[in-house]
mmCIF file of the C-alpha atoms, coordinates in Angstrom:
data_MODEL
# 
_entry.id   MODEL 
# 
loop_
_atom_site.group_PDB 
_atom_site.id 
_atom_site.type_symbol 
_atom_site.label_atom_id 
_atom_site.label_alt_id 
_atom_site.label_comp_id 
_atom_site.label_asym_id 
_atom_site.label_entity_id 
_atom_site.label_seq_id 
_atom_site.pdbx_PDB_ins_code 
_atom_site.Cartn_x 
_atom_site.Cartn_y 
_atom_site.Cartn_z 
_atom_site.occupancy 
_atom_site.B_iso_or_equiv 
_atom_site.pdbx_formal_charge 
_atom_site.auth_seq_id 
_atom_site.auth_comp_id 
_atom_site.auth_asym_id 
_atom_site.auth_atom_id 
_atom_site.pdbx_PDB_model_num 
ATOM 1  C CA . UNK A 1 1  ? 0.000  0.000  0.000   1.00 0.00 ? 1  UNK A CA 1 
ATOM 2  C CA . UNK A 1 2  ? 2.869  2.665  1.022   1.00 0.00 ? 2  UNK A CA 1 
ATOM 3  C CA . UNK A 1 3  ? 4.498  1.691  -2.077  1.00 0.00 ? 3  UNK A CA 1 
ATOM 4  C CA . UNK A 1 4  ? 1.259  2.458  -4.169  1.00 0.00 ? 4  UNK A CA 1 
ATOM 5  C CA . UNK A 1 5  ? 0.881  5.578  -2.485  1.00 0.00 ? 5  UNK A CA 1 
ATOM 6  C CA . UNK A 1 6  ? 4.283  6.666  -3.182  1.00 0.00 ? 6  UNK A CA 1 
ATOM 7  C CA . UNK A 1 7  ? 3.570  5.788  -6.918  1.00 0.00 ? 7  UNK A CA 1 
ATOM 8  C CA . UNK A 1 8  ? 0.708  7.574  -7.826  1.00 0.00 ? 8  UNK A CA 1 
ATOM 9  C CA . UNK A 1 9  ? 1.794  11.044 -5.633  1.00 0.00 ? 9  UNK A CA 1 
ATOM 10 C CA . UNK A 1 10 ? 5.088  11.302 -7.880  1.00 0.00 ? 10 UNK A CA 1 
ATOM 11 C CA . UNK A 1 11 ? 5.812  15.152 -6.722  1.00 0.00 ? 11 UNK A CA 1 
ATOM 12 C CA . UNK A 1 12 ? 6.564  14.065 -3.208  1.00 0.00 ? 12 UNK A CA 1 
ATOM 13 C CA . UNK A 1 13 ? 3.957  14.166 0.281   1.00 0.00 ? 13 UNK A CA 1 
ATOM 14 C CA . UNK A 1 14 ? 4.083  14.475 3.806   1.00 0.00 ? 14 UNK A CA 1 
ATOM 15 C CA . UNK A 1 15 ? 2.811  13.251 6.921   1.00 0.00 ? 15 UNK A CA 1 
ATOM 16 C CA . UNK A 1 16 ? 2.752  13.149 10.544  1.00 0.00 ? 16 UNK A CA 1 
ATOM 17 C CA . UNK A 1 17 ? 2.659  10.989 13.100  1.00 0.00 ? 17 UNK A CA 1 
ATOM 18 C CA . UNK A 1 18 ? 3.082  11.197 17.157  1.00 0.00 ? 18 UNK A CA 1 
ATOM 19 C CA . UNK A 1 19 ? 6.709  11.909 17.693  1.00 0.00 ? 19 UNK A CA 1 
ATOM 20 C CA . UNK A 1 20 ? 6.800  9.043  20.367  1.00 0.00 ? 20 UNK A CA 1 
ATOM 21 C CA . UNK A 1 21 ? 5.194  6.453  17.649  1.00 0.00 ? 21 UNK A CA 1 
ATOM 22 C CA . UNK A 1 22 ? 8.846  4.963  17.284  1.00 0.00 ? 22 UNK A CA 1 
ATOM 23 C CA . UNK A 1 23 ? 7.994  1.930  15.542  1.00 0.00 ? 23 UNK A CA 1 
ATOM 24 C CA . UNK A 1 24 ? 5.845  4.299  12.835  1.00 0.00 ? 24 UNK A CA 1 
ATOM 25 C CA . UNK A 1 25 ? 9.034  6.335  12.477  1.00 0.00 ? 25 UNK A CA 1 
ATOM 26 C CA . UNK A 1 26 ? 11.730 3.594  11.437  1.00 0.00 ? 26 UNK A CA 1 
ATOM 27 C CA . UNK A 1 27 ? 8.948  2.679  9.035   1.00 0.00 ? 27 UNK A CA 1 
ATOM 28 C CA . UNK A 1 28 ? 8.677  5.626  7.250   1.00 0.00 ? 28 UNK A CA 1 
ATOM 29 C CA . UNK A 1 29 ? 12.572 5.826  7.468   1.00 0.00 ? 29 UNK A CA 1 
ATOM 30 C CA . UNK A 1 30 ? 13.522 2.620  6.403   1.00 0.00 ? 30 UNK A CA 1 
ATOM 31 C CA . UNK A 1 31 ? 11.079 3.587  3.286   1.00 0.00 ? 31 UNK A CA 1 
ATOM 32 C CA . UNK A 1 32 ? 12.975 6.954  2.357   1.00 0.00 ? 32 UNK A CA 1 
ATOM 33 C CA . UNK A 1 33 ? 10.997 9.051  4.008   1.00 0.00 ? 33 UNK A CA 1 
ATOM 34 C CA . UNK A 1 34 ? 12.940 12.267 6.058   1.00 0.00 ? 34 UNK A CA 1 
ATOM 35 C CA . UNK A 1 35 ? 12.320 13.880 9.414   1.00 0.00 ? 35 UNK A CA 1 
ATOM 36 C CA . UNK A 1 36 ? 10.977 17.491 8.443   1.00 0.00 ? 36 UNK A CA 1 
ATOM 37 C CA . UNK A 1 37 ? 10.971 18.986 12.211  1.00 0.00 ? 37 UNK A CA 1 
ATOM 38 C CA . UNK A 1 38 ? 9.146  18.644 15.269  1.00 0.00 ? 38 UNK A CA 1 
ATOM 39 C CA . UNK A 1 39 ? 6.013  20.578 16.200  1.00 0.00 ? 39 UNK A CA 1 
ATOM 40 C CA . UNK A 1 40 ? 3.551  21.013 18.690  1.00 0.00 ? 40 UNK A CA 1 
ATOM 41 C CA . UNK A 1 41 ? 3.691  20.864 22.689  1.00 0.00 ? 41 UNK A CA 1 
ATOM 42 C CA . UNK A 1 42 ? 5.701  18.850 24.761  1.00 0.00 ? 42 UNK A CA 1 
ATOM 43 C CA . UNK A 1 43 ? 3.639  15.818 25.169  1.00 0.00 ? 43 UNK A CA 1 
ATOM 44 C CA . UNK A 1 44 ? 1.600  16.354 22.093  1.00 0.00 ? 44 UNK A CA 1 
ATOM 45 C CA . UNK A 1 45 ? 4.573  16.574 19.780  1.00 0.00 ? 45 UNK A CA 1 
ATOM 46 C CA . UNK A 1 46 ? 4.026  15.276 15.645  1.00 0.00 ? 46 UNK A CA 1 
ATOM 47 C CA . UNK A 1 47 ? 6.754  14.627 14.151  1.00 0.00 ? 47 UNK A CA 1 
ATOM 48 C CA . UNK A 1 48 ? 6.501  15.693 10.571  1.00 0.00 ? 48 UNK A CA 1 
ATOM 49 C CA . UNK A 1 49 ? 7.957  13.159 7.494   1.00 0.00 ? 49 UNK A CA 1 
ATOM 50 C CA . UNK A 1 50 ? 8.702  14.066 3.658   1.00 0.00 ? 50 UNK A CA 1 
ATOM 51 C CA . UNK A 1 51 ? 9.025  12.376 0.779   1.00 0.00 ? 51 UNK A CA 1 
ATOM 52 C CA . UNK A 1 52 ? 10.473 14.446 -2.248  1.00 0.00 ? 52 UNK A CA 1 
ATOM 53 C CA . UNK A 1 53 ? 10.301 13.426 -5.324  1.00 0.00 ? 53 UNK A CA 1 
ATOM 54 C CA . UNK A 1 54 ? 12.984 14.246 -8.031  1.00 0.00 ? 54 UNK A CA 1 
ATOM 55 C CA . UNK A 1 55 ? 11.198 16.210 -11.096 1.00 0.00 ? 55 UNK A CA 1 
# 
């Protein structure tokens, strides 16, 4: 599914997720994905992924 995602969105996306969701971050990581930044609140922090795409 991540891979058909990536496919059809061939200018790049983004996403979040909750900082803390470790095993959701190595995922998009191991994938290509890159940490963008940080945002929100301590204890209510997203972490914020992209994945550019090469035109």
């Amino acid at each position: 599914m991540f891979d058909q995602v990536t496919a059809q969105l061939s200018e790049g996306f983004w996403l979040r997720t909750q900082a803390e969701n470790h095993r959701a971050r190595r995922f998009y990581e191991r994938r290509g994905m890159m940490l963008d930044h940080i945002e929100g609140e301590t204890g209510v922090e997203r972490a914020v992924y992209v994945m550019r795409r090469s035109t």
